[in-house]
GUKOLDREN-610967 format. One record per residue (C-alpha): x negated, y negated, z. Coordinates in steps of 0.001 Angstrom, whole numbers, plus 500000, padded with zeros to 6 digits. Example, Ala and Ser with C-alpha at 12.3 -4.5 7.8 and 13.67 -1.06 7.14 Angstrom:
<rs>
R      X      Y      Z
R 487700 504500 507800
R 486330 501060 507140
</rs>
This chain:
<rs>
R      X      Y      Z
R 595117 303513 610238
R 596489 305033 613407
R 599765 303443 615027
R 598738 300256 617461
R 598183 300255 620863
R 601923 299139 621536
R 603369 302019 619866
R 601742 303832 622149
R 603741 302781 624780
R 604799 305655 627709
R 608681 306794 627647
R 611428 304303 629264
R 614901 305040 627105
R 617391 305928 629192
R 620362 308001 627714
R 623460 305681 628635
R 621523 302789 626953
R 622236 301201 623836
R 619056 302335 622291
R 618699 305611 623960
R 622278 306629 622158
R 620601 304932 618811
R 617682 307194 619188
R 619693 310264 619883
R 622052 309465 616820
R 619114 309029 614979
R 617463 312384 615915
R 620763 314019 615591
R 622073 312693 612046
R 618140 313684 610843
R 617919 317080 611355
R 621954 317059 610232
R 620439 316076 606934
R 618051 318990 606914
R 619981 321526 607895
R 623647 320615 606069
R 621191 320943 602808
R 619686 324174 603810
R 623335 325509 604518
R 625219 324345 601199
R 622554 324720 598679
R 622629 328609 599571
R 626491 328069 598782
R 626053 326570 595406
R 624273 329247 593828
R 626258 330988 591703
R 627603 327253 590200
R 624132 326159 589565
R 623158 329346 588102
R 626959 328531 585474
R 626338 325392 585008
R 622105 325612 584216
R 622141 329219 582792
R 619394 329706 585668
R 618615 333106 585819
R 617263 334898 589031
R 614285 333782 589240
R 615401 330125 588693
R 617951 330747 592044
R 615354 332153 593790
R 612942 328931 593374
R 615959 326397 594153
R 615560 327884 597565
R 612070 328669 597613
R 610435 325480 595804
R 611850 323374 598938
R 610798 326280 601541
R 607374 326746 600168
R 606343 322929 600923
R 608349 322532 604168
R 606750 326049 605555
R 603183 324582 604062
R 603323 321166 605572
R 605272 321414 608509
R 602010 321799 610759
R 600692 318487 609260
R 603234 316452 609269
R 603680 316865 613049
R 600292 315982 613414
R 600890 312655 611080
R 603724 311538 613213
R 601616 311798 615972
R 598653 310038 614609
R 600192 307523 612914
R 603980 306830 614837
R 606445 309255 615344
R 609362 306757 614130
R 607082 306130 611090
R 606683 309013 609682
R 610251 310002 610593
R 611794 307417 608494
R 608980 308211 605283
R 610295 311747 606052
R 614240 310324 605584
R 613845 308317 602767
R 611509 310843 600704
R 614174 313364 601365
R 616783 311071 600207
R 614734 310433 596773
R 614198 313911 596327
R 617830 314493 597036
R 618714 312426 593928
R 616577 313758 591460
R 618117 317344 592420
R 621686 315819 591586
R 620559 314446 588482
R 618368 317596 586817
R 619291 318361 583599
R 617455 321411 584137
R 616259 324450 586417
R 612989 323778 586350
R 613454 319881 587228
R 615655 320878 589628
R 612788 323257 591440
R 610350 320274 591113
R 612632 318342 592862
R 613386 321015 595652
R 609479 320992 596114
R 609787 317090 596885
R 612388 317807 599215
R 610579 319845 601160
R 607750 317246 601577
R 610199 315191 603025
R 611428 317499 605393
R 608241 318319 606451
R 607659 314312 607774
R 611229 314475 609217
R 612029 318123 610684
R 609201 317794 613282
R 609789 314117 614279
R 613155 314836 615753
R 612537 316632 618702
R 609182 314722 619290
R 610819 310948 619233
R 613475 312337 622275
R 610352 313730 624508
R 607972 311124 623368
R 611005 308029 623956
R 613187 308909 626965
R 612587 308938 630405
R 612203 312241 631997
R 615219 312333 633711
R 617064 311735 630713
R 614707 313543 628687
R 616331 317137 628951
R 619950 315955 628491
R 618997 314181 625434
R 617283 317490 624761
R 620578 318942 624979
R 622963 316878 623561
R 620861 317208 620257
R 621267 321068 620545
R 624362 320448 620605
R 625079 318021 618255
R 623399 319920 616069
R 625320 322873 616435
R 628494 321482 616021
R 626704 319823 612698
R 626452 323756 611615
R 629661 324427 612397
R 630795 321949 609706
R 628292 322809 606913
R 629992 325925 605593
R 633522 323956 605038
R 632018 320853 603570
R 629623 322881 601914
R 632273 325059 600053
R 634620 322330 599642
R 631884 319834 598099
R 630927 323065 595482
R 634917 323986 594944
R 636270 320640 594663
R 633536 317870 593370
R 630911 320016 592221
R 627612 321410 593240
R 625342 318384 592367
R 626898 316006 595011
R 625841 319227 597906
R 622489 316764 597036
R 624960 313574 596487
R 625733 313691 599969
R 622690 313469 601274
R 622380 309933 600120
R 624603 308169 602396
R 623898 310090 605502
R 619874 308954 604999
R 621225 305303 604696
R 622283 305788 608281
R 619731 307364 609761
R 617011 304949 608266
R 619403 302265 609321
R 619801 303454 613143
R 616444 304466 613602
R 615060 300757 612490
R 617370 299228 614940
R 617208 301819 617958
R 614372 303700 617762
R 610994 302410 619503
R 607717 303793 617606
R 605662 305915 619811
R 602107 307791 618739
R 600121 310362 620442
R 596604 307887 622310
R 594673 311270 621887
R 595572 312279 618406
R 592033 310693 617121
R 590420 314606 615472
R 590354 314650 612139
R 593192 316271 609981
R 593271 319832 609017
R 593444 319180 605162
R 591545 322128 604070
R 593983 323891 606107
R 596920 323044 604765
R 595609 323019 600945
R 594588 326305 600816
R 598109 327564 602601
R 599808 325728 600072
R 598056 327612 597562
R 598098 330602 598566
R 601806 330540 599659
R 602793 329398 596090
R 600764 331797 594261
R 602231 334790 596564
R 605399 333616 596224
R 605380 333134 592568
R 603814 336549 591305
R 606940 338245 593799
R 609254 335956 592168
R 607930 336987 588822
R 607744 340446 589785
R 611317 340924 590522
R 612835 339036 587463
R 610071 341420 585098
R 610908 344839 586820
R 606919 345533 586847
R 604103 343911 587744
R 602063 342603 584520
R 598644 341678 584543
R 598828 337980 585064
R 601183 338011 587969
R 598838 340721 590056
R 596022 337789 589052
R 598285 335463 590373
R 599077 336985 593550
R 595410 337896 593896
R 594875 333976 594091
R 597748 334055 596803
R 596186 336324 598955
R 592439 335257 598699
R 593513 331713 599191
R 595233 332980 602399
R 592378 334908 603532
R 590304 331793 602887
R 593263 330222 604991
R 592096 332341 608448
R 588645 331657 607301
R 589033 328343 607534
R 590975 327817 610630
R 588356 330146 612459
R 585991 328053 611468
R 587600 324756 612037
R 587151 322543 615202
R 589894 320742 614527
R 592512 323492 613870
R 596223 322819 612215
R 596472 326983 613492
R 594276 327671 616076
R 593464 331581 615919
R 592753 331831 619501
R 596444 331568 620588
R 596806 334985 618983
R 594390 336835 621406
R 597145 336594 623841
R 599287 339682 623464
R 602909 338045 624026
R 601824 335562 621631
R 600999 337123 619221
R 603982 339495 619405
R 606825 336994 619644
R 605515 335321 616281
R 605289 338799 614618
R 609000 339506 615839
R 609175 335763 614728
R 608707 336802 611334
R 610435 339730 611094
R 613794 338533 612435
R 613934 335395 610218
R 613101 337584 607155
R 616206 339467 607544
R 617981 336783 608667
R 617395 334489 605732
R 617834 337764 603819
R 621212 337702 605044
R 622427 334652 604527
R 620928 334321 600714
R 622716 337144 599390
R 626479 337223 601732
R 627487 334271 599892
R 626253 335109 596375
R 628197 338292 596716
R 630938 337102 598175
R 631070 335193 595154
R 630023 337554 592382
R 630794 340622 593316
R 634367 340414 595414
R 635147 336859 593599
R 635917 334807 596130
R 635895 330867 596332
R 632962 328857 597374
R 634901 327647 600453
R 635830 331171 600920
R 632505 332438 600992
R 630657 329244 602661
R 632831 329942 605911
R 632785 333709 605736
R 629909 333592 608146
R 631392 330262 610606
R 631338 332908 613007
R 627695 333377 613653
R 627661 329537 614144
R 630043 329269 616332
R 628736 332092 618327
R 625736 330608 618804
R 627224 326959 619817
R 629345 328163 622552
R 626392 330929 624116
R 623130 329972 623491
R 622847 328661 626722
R 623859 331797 628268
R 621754 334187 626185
R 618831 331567 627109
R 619766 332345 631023
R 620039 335772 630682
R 616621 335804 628864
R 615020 334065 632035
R 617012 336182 634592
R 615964 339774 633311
R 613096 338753 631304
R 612579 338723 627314
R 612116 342073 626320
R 615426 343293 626696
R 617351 340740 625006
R 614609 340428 622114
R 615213 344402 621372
R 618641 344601 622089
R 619859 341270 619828
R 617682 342253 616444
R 619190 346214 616856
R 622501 344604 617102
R 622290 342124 613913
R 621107 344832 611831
R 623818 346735 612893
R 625656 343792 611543
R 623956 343567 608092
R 624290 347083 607600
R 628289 346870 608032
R 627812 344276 605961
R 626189 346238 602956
R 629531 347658 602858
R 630765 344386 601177
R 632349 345056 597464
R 634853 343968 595305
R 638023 344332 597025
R 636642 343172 600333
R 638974 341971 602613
R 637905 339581 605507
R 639240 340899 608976
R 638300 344572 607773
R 634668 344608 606083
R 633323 341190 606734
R 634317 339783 610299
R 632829 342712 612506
R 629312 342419 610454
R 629464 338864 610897
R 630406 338708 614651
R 627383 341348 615328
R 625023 339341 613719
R 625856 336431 615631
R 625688 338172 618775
R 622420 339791 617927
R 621487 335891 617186
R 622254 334842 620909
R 620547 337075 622481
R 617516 336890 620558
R 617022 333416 619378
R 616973 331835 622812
R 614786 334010 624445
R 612253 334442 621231
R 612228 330361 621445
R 611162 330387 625386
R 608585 332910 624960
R 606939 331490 621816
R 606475 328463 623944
R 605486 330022 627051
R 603114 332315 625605
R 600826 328811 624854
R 599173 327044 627605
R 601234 323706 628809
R 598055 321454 626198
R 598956 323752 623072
R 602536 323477 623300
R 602888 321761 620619
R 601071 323706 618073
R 602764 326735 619560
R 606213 325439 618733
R 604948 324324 615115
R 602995 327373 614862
R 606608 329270 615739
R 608209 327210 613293
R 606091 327852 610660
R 606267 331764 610686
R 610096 331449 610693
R 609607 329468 607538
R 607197 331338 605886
R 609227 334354 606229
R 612167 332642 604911
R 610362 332081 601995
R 608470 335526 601271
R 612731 337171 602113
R 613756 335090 599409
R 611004 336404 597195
R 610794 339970 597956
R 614263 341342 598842
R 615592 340920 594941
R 612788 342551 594111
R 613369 345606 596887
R 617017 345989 595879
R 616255 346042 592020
R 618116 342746 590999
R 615868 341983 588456
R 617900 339342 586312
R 620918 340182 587282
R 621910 337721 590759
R 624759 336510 588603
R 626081 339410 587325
R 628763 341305 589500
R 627558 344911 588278
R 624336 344308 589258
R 624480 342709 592566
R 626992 345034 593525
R 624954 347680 593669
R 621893 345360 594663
R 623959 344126 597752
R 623629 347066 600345
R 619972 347957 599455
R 619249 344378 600580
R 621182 344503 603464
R 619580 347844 604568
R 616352 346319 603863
R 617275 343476 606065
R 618455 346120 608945
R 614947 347793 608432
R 613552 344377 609121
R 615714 343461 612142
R 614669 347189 613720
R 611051 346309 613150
R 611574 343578 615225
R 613080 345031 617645
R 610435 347499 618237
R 607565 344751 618368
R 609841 343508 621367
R 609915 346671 623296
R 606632 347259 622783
R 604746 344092 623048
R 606851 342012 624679
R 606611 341390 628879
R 609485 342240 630777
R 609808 339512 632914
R 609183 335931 631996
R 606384 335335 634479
R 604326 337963 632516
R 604348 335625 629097
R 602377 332469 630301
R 598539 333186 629674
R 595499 333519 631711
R 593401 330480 631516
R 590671 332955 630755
R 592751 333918 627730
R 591100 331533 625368
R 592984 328888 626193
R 590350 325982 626575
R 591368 322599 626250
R 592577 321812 623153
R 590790 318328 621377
R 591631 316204 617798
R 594112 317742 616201
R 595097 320541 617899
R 596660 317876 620505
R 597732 316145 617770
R 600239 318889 615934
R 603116 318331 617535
R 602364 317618 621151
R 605469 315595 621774
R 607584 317846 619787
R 606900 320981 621532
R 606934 319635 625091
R 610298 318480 623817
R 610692 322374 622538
R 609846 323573 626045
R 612013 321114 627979
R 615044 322630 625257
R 614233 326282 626651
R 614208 325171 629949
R 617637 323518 629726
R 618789 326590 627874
R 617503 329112 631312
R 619020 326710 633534
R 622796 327787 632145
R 625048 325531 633834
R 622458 323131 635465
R 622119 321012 632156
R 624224 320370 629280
R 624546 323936 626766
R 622456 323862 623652
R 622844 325777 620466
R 619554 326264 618728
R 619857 327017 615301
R 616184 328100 615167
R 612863 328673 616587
R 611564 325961 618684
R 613733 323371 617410
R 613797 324867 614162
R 617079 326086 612169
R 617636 329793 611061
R 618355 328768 607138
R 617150 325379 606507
</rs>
């Protein structure tokens, strides 16, 4: 049943308190959880695919199996935490991912290890969009865009340490405790968050859940992403995986369908008859293809193909991270000062710039000379795109919907995490062949050109469809943008008014604390 009338209860933490620096370590050491895992696991590849014999394919779905339920479930479990407590569902979140976290350190095998990655991303589904939603939904609000901040931030400099311990974990102990390590750091966030955090629920969140929804993107996100997988490892598409991906895309179409149909929404349709929204999702999509792209092969090739050490290879790209720590806040500004369009064309053209310089990558690579200037570009590219795609997403939704507009945003980034993953081995002819240097070698700049295709794609949605100034991206309230009722309200309200307050600290510069978004709306660019 729904979360009781006291849980309910308006916001009244104030940051200097006790409890309001319990709730923010809370928030901070959650999505720490979620995105150290998405971060390392990319690292410990090439020893999981040693020490399991997993071929391709099996890589591929280590990554995928966890993406694939986070990307399908992310809408609904903002709209649980809502309905049934926001610190609730949070800690089920925590703990599932914990459980799941120990059955990946455990598998004996590839395919338990998958199942297990699928589990994980249920979790993170109840915890990613509780984060964000607690601080808006919790503190007062003049507190509530300095918390808002200071969890950007945190969270940044969380980033900033995932590629050491990530590479030193693999390198030194082992890549089953990259999952071991999640164990502790769950035990402390449950912990805090029982002591600190107060339980808060959305009063409106009473329409019924979008289940339909959510089952038939589930299936038709799995099938899709299954028959590419399969595709890729084959070398040709046989009859049972063009069956297959015929389920995928029917099940998607049914998808639309249903959500057209739907008066209680998890994605409602009508957002997307407003030109700038629908245009900063589709750049959305675009730009997080290429940069998950990215980011799945550099260290796999690092590591295969020039031989370099986990470590090595886990901080080869500490740059982009850093980058985006110390000037998010002023790509953000410069977003609101000369408008979107510029900065959303200008950053994607420059990080696939970056990826092609860093197709160049081979076996005598050396750092300073043919992976530092790729890396730095792509970071750059990063801050002034990422902070100016996150305001826009938001204020391209009416002030009711902002919540499904940042999980809506969310969910694109993660869905085209997902279908990168799947596709790209199969554009650049890996086949079987991730693990094998001869392969990948030549496999490595036809993905990364693939990737720059992508980030130029995106770029040209921007200058094309993008407003120029910021005051051009809110909608008409003729634009279909009715009040919103059940659970429409319910996906996420909290945690994209807590989105929106995060781009608004990010325009103001210098006003508020910096943040470092990792992500869209809240969201990180590999986990």
């Amino acid at each position: 049943m729904p979360a009781d009338a006291p849980d309910r209860a308006p916001a009244g933490l104030v940051l200097r308190s006790p409890a309001g620096r319990g709730t923010l370590l809370a928030t901070v050491l959650g999505s720490a959880l979620v995105f150290l895992d998405g971060t390392v696991v990319g690292i410990a590849l090439p020893a999981i695919a040693d020490d399991l014999g997993a071929t391709t394919a099996g890589l591929q779905w280590t990554v995928n199996g966890y993406a694939l339920t986070l990307a399908a479930l992310l809408l609904l479990g903002g709209s649980l935490g809502d309905r049934f407590g926001r610190r609730r569902v949070f800690l089920i979140g925590t703990v599932a991912f914990a459980a799941a976290s120990v059955l990946c350190a455990v598998a004996p095998t590839v395919g338990l290890l998958v199942a297990a990655r699928a589990l994980q991303g249920v979790g993170g589904a109840l915890l990613t969009p509780g984060s964000l939603a607690i601080l808006q939904a919790t503190f007062v609000a003049g507190d509530r865009a300095k918390a808002i901040g200071a969890w950007s931030g945190l969270s940044g400099a969380a980033g900033a340490v995932a590629p050491f311990l990530g590479g030193w974990i693999v390198e030194q102990v082992g890549w089953r405790w990259v999952f071991g390590i999640n164990i502790p750091l769950a035990a402390l966030v449950v912990v805090v968050a029982v002591r600190f955090v107060p339980e808060s629920a959305d009063p409106e969140a009473s329409g019924r859940l979008d289940v339909l929804g959510t089952v038939l993107a589930g299936i038709g996100l799995g099938a899709l992403t299954w028959s590419l997988t399969a595709w890729s490892e084959a070398g040709t598409p046989t009859g049972p995986v063009l069956a297959v991906g015929g389920v995928g895309v029917l099940a998607l179409a049914g998808f639309l369908v249903a959500e057209a149909r739907s008066d209680h929404p998890a994605l409602p349709l009508r957002l997307f008859r407003w030109r700038p929204f629908a245009a900063v999702n589709l750049a959305t999509l675009l730009v997080y293809a290429a940069l998950t792209g990215i980011f799945f092969f550099l260290p796999v090739t690092l590591q295969v193909v020039t031989g370099w050490s986990p470590l090595a290879a886990g901080i080869a790209s500490l740059p982009v991270t850093l980058l985006m720590l110390l000037l998010s806040a002023q790509g953000g500004a410069l977003g609101a000062r000369i408008g979107p369009r510029i900065p959303m064309t200008v950053g994607p053209l420059l990080a696939g710039a970056g990826a092609v310089l860093l197709g160049g990558i081979g076996r005598d690579a050396h750092y300073l000379l043919d992976v530092l200037p790729g890396v730095l570009l792509v970071g750059v590219g990063l801050v002034l795109t990422v902070a100016p795609l996150t305001a826009t997403a938001l204020a391209a939704a009416p002030d009711h919907l902002a919540g499904v507009a940042s999980a809506t945003n969310n969910a694109v980034a993660r869905v085209a995490g997902l279908l990168a993953v799947a596709v790209l081995p199969l554009v650049a002819g890996v086949g079987a062949g991730l693990s094998d240097p001869d392969v990948l070698a030549d496999a490595h700049p036809v993905a990364m050109l693939a990737c720059a295709g992508l980030m130029a794609a995106g770029a040209v949605v921007s200058a094309i469809a993008i407003p120029g100034s910021a005051a051009e991206v809110a909608p008409p309230v003729s634009a279909g943008t009715e009040k919103a009722t059940g659970t429409e309200n319910a996906a996420g309200t909290a945690a994209g008014t807590a989105a929106r307050d995060a781009a608004v600290t990010e325009k103001r510069g210098s006003e508020e604390p910096p943040s470092a978004p990792a992500g869209p709306v809240g969201g990180d660019a590999r986990g």
